[in-house]
C-alpha positions in Angstrom: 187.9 44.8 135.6 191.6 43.3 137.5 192.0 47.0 138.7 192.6 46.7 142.4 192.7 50.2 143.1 188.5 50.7 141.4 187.8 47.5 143.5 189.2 48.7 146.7 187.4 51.8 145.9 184.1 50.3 145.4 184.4 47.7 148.4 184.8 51.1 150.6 182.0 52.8 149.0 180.0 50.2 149.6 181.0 49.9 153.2 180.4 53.2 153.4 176.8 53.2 152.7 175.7 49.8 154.0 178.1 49.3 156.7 181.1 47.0 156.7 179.6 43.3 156.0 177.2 43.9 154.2 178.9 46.2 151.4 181.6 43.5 151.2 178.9 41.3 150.5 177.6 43.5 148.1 180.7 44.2 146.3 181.4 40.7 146.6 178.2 39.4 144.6 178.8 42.7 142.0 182.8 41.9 141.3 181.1 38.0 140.7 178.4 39.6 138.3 181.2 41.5 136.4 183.3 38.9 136.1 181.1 36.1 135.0 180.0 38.4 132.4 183.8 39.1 130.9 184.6 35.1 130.7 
């Protein structure tokens, strides 16, 4: 899950369909999710 380019990709995918702030928050609270579950 460290690939920046599949984050950056989903951050703007999210922004895309929820607008800006919100799909940073979104991808924000996912890329926690994922990595909580990897430790």
């Amino acid at each position: 899950m460290g690939d920046p380019q599949r984050i950056q990709a989903l951050i703007s995918a999210m922004e895309r369909r929820h607008g800006v702030a919100h799909g940073r928050d979104m991808a924000g609270q996912g890329l926690a999710v994922s990595m909580a579950r990897t430790r």
